[in-house]
C-alpha positions as MATLAB code, in Angstrom:
seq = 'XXXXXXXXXXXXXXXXXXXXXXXXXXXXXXXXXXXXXXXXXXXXXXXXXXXXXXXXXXXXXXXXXXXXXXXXXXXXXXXXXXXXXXXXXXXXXXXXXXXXXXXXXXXXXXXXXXXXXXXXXXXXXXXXXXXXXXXXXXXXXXXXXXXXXXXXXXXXXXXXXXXXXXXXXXXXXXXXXXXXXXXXXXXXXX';
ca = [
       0.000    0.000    0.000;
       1.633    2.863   -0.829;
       1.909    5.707    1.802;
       0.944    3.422    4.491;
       4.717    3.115    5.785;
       4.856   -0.488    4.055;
       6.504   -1.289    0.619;
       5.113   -3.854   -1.705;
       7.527   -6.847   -1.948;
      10.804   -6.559   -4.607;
      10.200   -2.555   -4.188;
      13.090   -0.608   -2.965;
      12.489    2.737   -1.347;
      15.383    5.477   -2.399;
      16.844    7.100    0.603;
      19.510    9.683   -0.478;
      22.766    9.544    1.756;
      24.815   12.416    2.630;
      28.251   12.347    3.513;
      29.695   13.534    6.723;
      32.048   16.802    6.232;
      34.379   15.755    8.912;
      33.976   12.086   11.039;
      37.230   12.037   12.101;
      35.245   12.501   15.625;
      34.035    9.536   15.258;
      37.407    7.938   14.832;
      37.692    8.946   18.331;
      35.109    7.338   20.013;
      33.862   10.281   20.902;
      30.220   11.695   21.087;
      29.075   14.055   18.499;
      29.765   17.713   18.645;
      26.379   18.265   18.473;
      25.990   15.913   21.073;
      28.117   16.822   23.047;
      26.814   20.276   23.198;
      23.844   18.967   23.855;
      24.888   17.324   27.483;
      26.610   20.582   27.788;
      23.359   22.295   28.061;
      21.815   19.429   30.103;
      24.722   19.662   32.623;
      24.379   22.943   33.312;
      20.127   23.672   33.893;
      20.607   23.159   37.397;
      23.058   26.468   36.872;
      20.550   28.182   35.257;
      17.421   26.506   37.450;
      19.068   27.874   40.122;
      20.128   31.424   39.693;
      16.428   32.073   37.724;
      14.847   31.095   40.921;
      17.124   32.833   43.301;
      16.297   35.636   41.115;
      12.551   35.095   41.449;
      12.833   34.444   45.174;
      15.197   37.806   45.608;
      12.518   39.697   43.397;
       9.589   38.842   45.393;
      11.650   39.444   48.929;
      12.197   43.237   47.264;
       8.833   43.281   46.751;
       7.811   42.802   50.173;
      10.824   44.985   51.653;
       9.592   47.867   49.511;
       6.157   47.346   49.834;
       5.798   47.006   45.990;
       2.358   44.254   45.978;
       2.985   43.863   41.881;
       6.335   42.056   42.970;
       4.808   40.018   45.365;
       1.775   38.269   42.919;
       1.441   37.278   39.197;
      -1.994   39.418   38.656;
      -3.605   41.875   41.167;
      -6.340   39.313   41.935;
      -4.471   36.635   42.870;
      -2.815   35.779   46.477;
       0.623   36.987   46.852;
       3.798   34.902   47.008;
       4.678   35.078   50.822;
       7.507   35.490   51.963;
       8.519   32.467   53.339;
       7.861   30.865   50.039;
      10.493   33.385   48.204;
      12.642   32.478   50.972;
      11.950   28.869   49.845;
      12.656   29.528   46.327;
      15.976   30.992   47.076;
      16.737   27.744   49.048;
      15.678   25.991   46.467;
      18.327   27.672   44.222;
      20.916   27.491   46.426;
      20.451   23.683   45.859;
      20.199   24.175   42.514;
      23.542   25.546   42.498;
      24.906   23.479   44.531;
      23.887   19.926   42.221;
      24.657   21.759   39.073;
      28.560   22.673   40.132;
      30.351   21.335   37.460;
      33.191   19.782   39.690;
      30.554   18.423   42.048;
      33.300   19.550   44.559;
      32.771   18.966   48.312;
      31.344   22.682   48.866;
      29.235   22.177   46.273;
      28.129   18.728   47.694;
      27.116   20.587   51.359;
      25.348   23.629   49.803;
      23.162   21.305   47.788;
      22.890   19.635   51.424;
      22.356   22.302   53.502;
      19.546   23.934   50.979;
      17.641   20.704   50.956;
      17.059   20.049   54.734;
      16.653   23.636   55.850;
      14.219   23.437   52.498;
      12.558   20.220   53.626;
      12.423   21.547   57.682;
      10.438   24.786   56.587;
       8.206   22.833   54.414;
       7.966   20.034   56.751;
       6.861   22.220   59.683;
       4.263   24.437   57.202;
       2.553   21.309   56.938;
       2.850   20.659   60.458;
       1.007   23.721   61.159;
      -2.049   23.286   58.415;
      -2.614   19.699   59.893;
      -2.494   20.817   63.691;
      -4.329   23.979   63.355;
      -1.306   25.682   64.924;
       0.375   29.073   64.295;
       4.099   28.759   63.912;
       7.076   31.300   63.881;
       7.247   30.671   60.112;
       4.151   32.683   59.477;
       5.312   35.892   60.274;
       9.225   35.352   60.624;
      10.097   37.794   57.771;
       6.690   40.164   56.617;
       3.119   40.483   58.159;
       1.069   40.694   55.258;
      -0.884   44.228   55.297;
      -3.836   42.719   53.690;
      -4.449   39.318   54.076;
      -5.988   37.760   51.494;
      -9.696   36.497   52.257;
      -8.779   32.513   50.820;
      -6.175   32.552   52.965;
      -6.720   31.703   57.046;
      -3.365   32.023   57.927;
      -1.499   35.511   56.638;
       1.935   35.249   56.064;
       1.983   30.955   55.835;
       3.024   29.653   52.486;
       0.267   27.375   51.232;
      -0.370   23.494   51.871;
       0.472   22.732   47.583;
       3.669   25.096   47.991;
       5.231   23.597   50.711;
       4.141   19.794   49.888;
       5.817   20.582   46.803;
       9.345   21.770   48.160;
       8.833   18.846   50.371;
       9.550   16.838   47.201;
      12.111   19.350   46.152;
      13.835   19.024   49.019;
      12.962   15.128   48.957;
      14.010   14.767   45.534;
      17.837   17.091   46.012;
      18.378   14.695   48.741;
      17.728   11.727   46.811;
      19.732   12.268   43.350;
      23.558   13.603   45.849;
      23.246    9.759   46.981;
      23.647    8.925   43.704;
      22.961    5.111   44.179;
      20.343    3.374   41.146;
      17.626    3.051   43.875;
      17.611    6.613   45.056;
      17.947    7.967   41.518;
      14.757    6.234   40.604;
      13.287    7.521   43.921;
      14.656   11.014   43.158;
      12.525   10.933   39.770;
       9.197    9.554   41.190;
       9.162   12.179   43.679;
];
């Protein structure tokens, strides 16, 4: 049938061939430049992961320090980003950093650490206080909001989604520095 993807028996389909410019790379053994700049890229997104949401953390902290509410939320008529939560994204980024050091040196190793537990206590307690009912330092450690939103019972505390979801950040960080099969395949289902 033609166009189906099948050829009719003693039919030979054409397929033009071009010739490589240069394969003396492959010679080598090695990967393809294109390849290779390809991983290049892939190596470093936890670089730039992390510095766009230190970035986004630091712009939303300058929101609230300068009282500047268009900072602090996406449109006027949604909840703001509290600051806890930009703290958490800066956290997040100083993970980031930390996993996507190219040398994977030993500072490197304890930043990504460090950012992932303090990351995975703050979230860990936020959920703490939704499920006891209980106010915690966290809510107002940095900014009392001015004008709490009316969804939200507890100015000033991240919400549940947010911090269940830096829980698996966090969760997730932790995971992929063992670097064992087992917790790389846990690292990716969380």
């Amino acid at each position: 049938m033609p166009g189906s993807g099948r050829e009719r028996a003693g039919t030979e389909r054409e397929v033009d061939i071009l010739p490589l410019e240069d394969t003396s790379w492959q010679d080598e053994g090695h990967v393809s430049p294109l390849a290779s700049r390809e991983l290049w890229i892939l190596d470093r997104a936890p670089l730039w992961a992390g510095a766009l949401t230190i970035a986004v953390g630091l712009a939303v902290l300058g929101g609230w320090a300068l009282g500047l509410p268009w900072l602090t939320r996406i449109m006027p008529q949604f909840a703001s980003m509290k600051a806890i939560t930009a703290a958490c994204f800066i956290l997040t980024g100083v993970a980031l950093l930390g996993a996507g050091h190219p040398d994977r040196e030993t500072w490197a190793r304890w930043l990504t650490i460090v950012g992932a537990v303090v990351l995975a206590a703050v979230a860990l307690l936020t959920l703490y206080a939704y499920a006891s009912g209980s106010s915690l330092f966290l809510d107002d450690v940095m900014w009392r909001e001015s004008s709490p939103s009316p969804r939200s019972p507890y100015p000033g505390r991240m919400s549940p989604n947010s911090a269940g979801a830096f829980l698996l950040l966090a969760t997730s960080l932790l995971l992929r520095r063992r670097g064992t099969p087992r917790a790389l395949r846990w690292s990716d289902a969380s």
